[in-house]
SEZA-921396 format. One record per residue (C-alpha): residue number from 1; residue in one letter; x, y, z. Coordinates in nm, 2 decimals. Each point is the difference from the previous one (the first is absolute). Example, Ala and Ser with C-alpha at 12.3 -4.5 7.8 and 13.67 -1.06 7.14 Angstrom:
BEGIN
 resi resn      X      Y      Z
    1    A   1.23  -0.45   0.78
    2    S   0.14   0.34  -0.07
***
This chain:
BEGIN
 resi resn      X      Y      Z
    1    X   0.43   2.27  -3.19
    2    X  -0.22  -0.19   0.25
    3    X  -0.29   0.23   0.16
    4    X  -0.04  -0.01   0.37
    5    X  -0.35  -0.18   0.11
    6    X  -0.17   0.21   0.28
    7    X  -0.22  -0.21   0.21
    8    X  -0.33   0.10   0.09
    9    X  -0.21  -0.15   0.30
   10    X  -0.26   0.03  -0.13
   11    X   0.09  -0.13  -0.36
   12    X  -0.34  -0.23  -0.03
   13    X  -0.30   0.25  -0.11
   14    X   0.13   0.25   0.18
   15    X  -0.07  -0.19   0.32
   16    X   0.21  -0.12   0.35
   17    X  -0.26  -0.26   0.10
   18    X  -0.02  -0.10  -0.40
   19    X   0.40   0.01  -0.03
   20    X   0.07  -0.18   0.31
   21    X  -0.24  -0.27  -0.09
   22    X   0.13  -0.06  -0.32
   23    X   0.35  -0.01   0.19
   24    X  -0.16  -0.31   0.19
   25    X  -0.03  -0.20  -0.32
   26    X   0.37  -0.11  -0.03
   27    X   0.04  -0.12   0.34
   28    X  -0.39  -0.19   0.03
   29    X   0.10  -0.17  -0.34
   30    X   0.29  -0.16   0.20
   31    X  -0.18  -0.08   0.27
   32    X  -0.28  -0.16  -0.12
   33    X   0.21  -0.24  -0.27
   34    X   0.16  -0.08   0.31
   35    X  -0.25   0.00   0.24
   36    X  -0.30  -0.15  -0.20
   37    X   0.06  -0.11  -0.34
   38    X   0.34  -0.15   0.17
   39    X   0.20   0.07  -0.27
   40    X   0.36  -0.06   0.02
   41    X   0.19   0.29   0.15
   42    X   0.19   0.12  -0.33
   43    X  -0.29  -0.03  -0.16
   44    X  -0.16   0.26   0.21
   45    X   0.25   0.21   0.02
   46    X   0.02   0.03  -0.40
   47    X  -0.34   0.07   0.01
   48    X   0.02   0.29   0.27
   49    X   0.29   0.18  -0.17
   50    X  -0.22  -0.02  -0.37
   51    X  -0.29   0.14   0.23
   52    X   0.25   0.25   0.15
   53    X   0.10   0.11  -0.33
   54    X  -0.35   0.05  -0.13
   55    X  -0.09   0.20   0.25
   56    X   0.34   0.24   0.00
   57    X  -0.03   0.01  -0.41
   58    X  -0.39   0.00  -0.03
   59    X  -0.15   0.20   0.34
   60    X   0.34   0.22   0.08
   61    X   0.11   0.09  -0.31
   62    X   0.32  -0.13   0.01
   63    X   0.18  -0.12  -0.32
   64    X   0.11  -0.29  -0.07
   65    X   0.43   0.06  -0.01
   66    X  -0.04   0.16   0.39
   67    X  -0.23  -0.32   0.13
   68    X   0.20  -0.26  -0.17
   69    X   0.29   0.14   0.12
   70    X  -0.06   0.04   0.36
   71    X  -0.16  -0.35  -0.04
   72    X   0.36  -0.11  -0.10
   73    X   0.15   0.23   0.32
   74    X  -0.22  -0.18   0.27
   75    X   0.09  -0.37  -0.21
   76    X   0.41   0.12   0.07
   77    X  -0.08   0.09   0.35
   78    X  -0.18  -0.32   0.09
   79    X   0.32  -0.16  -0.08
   80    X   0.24   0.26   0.15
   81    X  -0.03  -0.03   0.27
   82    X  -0.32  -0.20   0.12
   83    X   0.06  -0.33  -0.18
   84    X   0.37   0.04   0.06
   85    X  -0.01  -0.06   0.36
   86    X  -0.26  -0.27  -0.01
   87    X   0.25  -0.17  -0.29
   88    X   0.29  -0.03   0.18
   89    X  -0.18  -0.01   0.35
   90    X  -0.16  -0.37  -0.12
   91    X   0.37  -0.03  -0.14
   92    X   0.17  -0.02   0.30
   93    X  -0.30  -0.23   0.19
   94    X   0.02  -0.23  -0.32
   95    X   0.39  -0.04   0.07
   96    X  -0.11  -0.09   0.41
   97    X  -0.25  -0.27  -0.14
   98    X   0.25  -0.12  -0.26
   99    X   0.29  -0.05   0.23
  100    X  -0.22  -0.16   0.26
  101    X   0.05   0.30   0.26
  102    X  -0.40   0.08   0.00
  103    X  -0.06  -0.31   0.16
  104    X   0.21   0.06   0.28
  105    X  -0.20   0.37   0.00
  106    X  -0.31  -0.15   0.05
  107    X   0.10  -0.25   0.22
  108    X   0.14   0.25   0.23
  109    X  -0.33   0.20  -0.02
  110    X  -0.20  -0.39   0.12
  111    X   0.27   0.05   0.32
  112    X  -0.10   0.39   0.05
  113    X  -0.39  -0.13  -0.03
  114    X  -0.15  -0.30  -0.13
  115    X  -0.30   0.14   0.01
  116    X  -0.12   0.21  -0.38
  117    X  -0.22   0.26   0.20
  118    X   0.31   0.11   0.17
  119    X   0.25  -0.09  -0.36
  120    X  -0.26   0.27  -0.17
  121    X   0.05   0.28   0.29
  122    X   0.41  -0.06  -0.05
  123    X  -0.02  -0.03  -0.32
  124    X  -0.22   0.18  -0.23
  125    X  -0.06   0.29   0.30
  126    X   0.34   0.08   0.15
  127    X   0.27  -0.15  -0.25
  128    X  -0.21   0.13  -0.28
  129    X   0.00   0.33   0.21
  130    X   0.41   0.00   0.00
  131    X  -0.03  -0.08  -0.40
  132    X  -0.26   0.31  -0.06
  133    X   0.23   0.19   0.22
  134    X   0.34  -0.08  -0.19
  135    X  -0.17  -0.05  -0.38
  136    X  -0.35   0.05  -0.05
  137    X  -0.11  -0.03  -0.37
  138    X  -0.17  -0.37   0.08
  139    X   0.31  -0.13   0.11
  140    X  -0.20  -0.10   0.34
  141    X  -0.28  -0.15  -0.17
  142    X   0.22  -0.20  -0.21
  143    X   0.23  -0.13   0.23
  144    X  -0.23  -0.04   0.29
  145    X  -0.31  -0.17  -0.20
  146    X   0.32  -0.28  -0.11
  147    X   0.14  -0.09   0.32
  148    X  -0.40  -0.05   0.15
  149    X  -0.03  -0.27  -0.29
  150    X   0.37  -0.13   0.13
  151    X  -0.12  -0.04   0.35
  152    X  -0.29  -0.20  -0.08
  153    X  -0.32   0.28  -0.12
  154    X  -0.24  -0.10  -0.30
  155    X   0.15   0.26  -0.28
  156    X  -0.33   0.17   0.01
  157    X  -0.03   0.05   0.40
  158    X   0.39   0.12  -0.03
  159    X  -0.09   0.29  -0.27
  160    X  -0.29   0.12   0.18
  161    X   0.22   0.02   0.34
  162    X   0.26   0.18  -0.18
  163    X  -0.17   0.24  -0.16
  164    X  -0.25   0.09   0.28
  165    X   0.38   0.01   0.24
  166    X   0.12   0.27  -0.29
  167    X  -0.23   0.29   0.13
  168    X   0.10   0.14   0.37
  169    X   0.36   0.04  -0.09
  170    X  -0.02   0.16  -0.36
  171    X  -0.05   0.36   0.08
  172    X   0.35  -0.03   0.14
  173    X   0.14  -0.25  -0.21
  174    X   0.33   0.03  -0.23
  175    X   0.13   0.24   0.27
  176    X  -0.29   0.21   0.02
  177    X   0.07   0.07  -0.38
  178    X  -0.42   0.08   0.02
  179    X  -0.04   0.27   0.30
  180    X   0.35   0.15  -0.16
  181    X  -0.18   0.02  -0.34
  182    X  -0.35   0.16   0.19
  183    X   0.21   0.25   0.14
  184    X   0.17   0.12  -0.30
  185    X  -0.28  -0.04  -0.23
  186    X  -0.23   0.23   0.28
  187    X   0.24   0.21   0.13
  188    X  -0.06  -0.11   0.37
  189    X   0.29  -0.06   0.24
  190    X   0.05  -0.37  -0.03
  191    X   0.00  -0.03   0.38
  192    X  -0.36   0.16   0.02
  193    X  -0.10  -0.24  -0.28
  194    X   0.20  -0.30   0.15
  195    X  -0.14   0.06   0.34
  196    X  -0.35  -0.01  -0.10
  197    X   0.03  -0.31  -0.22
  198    X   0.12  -0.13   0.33
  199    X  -0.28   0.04   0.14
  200    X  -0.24  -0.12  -0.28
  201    X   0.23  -0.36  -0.06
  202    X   0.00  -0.12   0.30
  203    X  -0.44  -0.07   0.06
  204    X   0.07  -0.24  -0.29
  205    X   0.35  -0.17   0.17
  206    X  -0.24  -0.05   0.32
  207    X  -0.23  -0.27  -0.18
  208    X   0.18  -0.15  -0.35
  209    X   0.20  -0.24   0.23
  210    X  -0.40  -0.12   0.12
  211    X  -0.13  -0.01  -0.38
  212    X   0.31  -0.19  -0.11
  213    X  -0.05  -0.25   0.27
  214    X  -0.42  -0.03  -0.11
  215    X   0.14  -0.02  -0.39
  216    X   0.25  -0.31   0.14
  217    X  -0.29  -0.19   0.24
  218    X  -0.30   0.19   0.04
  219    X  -0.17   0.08   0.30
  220    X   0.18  -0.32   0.18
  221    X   0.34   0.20  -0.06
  222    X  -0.12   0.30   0.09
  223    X  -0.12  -0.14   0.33
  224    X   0.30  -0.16   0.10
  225    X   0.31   0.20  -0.13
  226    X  -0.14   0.33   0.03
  227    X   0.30   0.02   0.27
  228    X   0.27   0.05  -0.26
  229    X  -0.20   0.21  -0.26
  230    X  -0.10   0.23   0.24
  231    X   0.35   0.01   0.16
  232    X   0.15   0.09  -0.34
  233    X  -0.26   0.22  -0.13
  234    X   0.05   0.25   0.36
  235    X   0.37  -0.01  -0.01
  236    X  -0.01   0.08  -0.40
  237    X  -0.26   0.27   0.05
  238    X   0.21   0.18   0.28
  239    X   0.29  -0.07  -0.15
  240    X  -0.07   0.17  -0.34
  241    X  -0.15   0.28   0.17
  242    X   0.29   0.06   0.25
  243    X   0.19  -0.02  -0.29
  244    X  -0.12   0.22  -0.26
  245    X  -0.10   0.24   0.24
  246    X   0.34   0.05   0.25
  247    X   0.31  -0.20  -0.15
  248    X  -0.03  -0.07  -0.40
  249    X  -0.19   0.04  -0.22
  250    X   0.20  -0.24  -0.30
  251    X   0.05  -0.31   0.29
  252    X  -0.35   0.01   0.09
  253    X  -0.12  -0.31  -0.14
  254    X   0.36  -0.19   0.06
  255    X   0.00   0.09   0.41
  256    X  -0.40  -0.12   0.00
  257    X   0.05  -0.33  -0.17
  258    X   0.32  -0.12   0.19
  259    X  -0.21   0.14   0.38
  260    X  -0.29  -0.21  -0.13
  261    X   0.18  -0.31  -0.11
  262    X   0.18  -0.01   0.31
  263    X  -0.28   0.08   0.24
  264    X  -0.18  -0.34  -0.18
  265    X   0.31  -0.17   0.08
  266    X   0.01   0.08   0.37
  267    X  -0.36  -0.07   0.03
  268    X   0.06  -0.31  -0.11
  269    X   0.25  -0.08   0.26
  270    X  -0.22   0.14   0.26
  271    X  -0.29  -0.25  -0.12
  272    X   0.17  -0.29  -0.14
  273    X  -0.26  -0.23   0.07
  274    X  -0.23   0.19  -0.20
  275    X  -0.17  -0.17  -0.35
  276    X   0.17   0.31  -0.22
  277    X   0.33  -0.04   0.15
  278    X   0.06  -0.34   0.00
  279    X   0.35  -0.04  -0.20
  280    X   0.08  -0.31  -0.23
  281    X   0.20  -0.27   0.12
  282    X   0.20  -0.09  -0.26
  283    X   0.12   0.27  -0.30
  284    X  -0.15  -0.15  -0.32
  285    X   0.26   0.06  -0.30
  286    X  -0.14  -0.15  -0.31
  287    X  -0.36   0.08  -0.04
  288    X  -0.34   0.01   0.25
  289    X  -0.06  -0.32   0.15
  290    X   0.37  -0.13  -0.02
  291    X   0.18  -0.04   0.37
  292    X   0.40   0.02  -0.04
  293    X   0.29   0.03   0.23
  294    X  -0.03   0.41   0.11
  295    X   0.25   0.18  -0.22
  296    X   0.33   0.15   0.16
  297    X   0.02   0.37   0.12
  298    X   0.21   0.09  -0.26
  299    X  -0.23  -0.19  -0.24
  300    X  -0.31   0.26   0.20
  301    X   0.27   0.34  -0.08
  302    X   0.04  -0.10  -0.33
  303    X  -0.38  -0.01  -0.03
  304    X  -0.10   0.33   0.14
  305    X   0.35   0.18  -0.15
  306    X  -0.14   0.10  -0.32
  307    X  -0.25   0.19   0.17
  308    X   0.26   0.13   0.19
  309    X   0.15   0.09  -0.24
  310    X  -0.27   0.20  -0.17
  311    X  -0.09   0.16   0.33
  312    X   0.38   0.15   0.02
  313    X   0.00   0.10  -0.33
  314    X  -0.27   0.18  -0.06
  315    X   0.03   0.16   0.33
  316    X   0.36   0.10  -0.03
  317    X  -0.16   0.19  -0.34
  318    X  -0.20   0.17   0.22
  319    X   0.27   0.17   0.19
  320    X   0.05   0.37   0.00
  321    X   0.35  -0.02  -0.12
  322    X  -0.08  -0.24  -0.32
  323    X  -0.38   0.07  -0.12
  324    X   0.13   0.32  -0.13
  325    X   0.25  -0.13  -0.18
  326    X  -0.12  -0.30  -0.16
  327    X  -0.35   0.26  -0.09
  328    X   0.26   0.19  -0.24
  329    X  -0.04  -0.32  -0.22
  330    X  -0.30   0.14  -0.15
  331    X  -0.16  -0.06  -0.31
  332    X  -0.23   0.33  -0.11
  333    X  -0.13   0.09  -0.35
  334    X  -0.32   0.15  -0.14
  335    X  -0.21  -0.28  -0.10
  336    X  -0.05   0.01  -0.44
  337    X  -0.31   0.12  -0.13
  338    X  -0.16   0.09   0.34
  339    X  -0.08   0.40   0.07
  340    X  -0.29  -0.01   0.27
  341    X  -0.12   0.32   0.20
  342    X  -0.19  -0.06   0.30
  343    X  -0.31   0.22   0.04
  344    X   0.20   0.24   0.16
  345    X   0.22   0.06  -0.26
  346    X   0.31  -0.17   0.12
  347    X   0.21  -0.30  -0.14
  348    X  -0.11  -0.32   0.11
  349    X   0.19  -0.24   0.21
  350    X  -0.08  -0.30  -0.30
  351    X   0.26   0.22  -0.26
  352    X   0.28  -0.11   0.22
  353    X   0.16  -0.34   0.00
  354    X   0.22  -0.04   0.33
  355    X   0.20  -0.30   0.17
  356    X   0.27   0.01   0.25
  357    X   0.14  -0.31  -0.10
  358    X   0.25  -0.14   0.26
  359    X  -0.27   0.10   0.26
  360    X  -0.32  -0.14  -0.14
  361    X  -0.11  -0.30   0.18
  362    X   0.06  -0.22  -0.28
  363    X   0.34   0.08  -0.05
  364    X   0.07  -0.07   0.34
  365    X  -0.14  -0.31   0.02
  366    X   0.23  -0.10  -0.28
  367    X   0.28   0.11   0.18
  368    X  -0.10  -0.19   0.30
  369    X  -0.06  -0.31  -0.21
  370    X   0.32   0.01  -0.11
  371    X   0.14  -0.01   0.30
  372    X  -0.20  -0.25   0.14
  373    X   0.16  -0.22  -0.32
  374    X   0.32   0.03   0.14
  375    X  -0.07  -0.07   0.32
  376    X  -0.26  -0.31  -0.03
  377    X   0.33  -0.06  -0.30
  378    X  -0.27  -0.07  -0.29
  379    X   0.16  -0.05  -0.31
  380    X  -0.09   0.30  -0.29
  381    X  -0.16  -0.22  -0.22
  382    X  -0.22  -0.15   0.23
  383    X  -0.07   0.35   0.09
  384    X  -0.08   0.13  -0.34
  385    X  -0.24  -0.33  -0.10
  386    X  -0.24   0.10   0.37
  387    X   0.02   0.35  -0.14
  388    X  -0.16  -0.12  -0.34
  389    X  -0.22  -0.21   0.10
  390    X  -0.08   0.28   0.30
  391    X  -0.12   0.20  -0.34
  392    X  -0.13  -0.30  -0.17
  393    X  -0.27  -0.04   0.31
  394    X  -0.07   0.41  -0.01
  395    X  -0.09   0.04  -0.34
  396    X  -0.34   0.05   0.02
  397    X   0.05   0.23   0.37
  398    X   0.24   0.19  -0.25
  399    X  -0.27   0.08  -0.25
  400    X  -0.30   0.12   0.26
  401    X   0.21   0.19   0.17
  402    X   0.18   0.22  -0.21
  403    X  -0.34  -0.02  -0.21
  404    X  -0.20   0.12   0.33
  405    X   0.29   0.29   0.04
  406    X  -0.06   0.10  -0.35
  407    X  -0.38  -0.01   0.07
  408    X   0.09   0.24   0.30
  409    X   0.22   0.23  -0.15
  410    X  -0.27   0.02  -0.32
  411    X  -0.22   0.10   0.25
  412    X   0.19   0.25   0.17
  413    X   0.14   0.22  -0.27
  414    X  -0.33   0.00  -0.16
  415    X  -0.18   0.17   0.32
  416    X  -0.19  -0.31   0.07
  417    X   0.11  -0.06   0.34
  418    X  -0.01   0.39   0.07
  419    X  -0.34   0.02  -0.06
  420    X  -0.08  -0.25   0.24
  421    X   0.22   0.14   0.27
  422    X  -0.16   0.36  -0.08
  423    X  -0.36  -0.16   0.02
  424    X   0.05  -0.16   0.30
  425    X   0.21   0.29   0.16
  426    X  -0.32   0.20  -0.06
  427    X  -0.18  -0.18   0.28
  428    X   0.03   0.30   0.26
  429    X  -0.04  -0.09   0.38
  430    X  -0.05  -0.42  -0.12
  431    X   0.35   0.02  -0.16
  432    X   0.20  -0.12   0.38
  433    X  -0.21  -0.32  -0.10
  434    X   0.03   0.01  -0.39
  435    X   0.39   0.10   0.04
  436    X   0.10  -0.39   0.10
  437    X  -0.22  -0.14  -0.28
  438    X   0.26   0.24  -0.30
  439    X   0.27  -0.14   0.14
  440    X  -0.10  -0.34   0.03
  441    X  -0.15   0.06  -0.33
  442    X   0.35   0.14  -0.13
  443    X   0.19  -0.28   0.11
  444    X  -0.31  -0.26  -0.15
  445    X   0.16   0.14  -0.35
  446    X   0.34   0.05   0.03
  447    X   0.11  -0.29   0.26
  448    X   0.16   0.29   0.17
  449    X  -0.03   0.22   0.32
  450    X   0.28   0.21  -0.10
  451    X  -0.14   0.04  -0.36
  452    X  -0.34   0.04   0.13
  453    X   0.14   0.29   0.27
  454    X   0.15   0.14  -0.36
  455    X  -0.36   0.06  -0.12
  456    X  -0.20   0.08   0.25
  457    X   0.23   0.16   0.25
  458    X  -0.02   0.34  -0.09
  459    X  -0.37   0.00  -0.11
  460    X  -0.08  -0.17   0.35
  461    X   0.18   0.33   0.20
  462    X  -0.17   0.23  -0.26
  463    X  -0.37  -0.17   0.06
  464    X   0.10   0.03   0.38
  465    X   0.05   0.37   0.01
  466    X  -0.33   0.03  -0.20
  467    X  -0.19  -0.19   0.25
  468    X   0.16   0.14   0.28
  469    X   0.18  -0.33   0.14
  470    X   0.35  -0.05   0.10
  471    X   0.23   0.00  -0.30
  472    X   0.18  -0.28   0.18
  473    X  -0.28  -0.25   0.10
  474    X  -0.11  -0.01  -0.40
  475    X   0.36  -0.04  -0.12
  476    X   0.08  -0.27   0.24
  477    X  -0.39  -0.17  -0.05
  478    X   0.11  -0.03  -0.37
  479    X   0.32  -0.25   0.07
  480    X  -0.14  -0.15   0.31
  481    X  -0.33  -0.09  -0.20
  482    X   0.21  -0.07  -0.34
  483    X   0.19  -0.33   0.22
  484    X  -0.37  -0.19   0.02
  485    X   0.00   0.05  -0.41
  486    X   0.29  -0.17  -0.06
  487    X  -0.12  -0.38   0.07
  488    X  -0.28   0.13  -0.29
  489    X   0.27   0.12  -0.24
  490    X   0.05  -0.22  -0.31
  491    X   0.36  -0.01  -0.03
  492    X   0.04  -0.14   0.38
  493    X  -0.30  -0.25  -0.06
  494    X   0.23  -0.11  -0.30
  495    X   0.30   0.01   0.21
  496    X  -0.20  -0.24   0.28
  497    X  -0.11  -0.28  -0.24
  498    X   0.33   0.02  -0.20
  499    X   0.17  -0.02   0.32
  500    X  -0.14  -0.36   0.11
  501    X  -0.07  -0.09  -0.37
  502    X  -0.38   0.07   0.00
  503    X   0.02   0.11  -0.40
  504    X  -0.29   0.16  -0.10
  505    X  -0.21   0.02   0.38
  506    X   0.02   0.34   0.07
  507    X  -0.37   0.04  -0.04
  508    X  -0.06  -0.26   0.30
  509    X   0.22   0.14   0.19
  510    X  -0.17   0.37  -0.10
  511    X  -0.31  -0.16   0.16
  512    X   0.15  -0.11   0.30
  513    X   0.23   0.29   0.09
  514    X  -0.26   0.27  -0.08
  515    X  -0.22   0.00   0.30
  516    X   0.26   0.00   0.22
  517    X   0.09   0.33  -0.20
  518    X  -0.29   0.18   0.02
  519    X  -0.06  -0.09   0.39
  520    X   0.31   0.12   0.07
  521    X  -0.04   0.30  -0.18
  522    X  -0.37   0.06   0.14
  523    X   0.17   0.00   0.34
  524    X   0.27   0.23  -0.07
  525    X  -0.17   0.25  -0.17
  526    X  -0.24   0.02   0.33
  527    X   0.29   0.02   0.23
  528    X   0.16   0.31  -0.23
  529    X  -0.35   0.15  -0.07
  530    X   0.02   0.03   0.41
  531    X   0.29   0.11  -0.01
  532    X  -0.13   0.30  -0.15
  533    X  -0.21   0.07   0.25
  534    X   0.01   0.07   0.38
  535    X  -0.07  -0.31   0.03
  536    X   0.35  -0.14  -0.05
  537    X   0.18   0.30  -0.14
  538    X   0.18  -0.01   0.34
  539    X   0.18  -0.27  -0.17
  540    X   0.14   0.23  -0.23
  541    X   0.35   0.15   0.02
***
């Protein structure tokens, strides 16, 4: 009979600080082959999860059935459901460059905008928004990062864009599947939660439209179509607060992406003339550089319809009268060989393998893929050879990421992560300041606010009511922090470069991403380490 394992924060020597630095190993391994040594991403991933294995076996105590198996837990979730939706996401955008439709896409984008600085606000910032909104799980980066290259980026410039894009809209991203998780996971009404995140998101919203257009052309860009960054970034910012806080909480991200898209669009009727709204004459189809007769406006529906089409269906699986239903298709068992106790006594959430099948992004996507094949009438086996060579192009973005899940879920059901959380969480008065950093540090790990939320939710309210501070501000600093983490994580650096085939760059674009990270997060952290004072807790709900 296998024997529960009872973590211990303080596992190492008999030591937090000496725990929680030993807890650091796995994930400074990764970053550093990454990073430094510029080691290939699988490769560093491997390395993390032996690392993360030593450490749970060696300085926790754990054996060696429980670690390899929770290991093999976090490998199955990395597939179901994270790689799922960004398999069949690039699916469907490899059937739109395979039938030709893509280049009518981008074309249509040149007629929108010639110009890239205002191609990276509508692209990577508000469609990306709508995608985080309706999917999440890198389904933005991966699509968004693409259809830069298509419209003319270097492959480098268009991960970059993306991933830096992919941080504003997260915290309420897959339907607010994050804030919904913070609230259960804490105990908090998810309208307290919601409305404070709303009030933490929206600094960033007000100035990633200005960094992506610096990332694009520098201080030139910056200088001459800060008109449309700052136009979007306001009417985002508002717009997500208006909406998290008074109408809904779940369409929070979709009502601020379509405002801000739009209020570009009008401001670029309004200043025509302008260098950022200038508009392409003639609709390319067939490649940058190549001038052709301007498709047809069926020929523009046809382009934009499988987007459409994903739009309607994952939104009609969001109403009230079908998400219940379709959540009954539930897959739920105990996970083999895996008994963990938290330090509290109770079972943790890693002994639990759960997936809502017809609802999961991925699924979804398929669904709306499939569709699109009957509408854009592609033939089945032209289908099924873009679907394998769709997984032919992932391999390696298969293997880090579920190895970088396994790495996270080693590290959780040993106590690894806990002891950080609980060493930082003993910060006292600093921890409004400190709170961000978990999260984003969470998220850094995982690739995920709403597993990061998981973690350190409840640890975060109980630190709070220590210290004194508002249960809500730290629960809400943990997801709002955890969104500047994600452009750090791994498994979305590996979803980047696979997406505009960059195989094995992940450590450049570490390097290049991870300033803009830890500015970002400098920032925030100040404006929620205010809020915990009189200084801005006015701000406060």
């Amino acid at each position: 009979m296998l024997l529960a394992y009872q973590q211990e924060v303080n596992a190492v020597g008999g030591s937090l600080a000496l725990s929680a630095l030993a807890s650091m190993i796995p994930l400074a391994v990764v970053l550093v082959l990454l990073g430094v040594v510029k080691l290939r991403a699988h490769w560093a991933a491997l390395a993390g999860l032996v690392a993360a294995l030593a450490v749970a076996v060696i300085g926790y105590g754990m054996p060696a059935t429980p670690a390899l198996s929770s290991a093999a837990h976090g490998a199955v979730f990395g597939f179901f459901p994270i790689l799922w939706i960004v398999i069949n996401a690039l699916w469907v955008f490899n059937i739109t460059v395979a039938t030709g439709h893509f280049d009518v896409l981008r074309g249509s984008f040149g007629a929108l905008s010639a110009d890239r600085r205002t191609q990276a606000i509508l692209v990577a910032f508000c469609f990306g928004a709508l995608l985080e909104a309706l999917a999440g799980f890198g389904a933005p980066v991966a699509i968004t990062s693409v259809m830069l290259v298509a419209l003319g980026f270097r492959p480098i410039k268009a991960a970059v864009v993306a991933l830096v894009a992919n941080t504003a809209p997260v915290a309420f991203g897959a339907m607010a599947v994050p804030v919904i998780t913070l609230s259960k996971v804490t105990g908090l009404p998810l309208e307290s939660v919601a409305s404070v995140v709303g009030r933490q998101t929206p600094f960033l919203a007000l100035f990633v439209p200005l960094v992506l257009v610096f990332l694009v052309d520098g201080k030139r860009g910056v200088r001459e179509a800060w008109a449309p960054a700052v136009m979007c970034g306001v009417v985002f910012a508002v717009a997500q607060f208006v909406t998290s806080n008074y109408l809904s909480v779940p369409l929070t991200d979709i009502v601020a992406a379509l405002l801000a898209a739009l209020a570009v669009v009008a401001l670029a009727q309004l200043r025509p003339a302008s260098t950022w709204a200038i508009r392409s004459r003639v609709v390319a189809v067939g490649g940058p550089g190549t001038a052709t007769a301007p498709p047809s406006r069926s020929e523009v529906w046809r382009a934009y319809l499988p987007y459409v089409v994903i739009v309607a269906v994952f939104s009609l699986a969001q109403l009230p009268g079908i998400k219940p239903v379709l959540d009954k298709a539930l897959i739920k068992f105990r996970w083999p060989g895996l008994d963990v106790r938290t330090p509290s006594g109770a079972e943790h959430s890693t002994m639990t393998f759960s997936l809502t099948y017809l609802t999961t992004a991925g699924t979804l996507m398929l669904i709306a893929g499939l569709l699109v094949l009957l509408l854009l009438k592609v033939r089945a086996g032209q289908a099924l050879r873009i679907y394998g060579k769709t997984l032919y192009e992932l391999r390696w973005a298969i293997l880090t990421v579920m190895t970088v899940l396994a790495l996270a879920y080693v590290m959780n059901a040993s106590g690894q992560t806990t002891s950080i959380g609980t060493f930082v969480a003993a910060a006292g008065g600093a921890l409004a300041v400190l709170s961000p950093v978990l999260g984003w540090f969470g998220v850094a790990v995982t690739g995920s606010d709403t597993s990061a939320n998981a973690l350190f939710g409840s640890l975060q309210v109980t630190a709070a009511q220590q210290a004194g501070l508002s249960p809500e501000l730290l629960a809400a600093a943990n997801s709002s922090g955890g969104v500047l983490g994600k452009m750090l994580s791994p498994q979305n650096l590996t979803i980047a470069c696979a997406s505009v085939r960059l195989d094995g760059q992940e450590g450049v674009l570490l390097r290049k991403v991870i300033g803009w990270s830890l500015a970002m997060l400098a920032v925030l952290a100040l404006i929620i380490g205010l809020q915990a004072t009189p200084v801005l807790g006015w701000m406060l709900p």
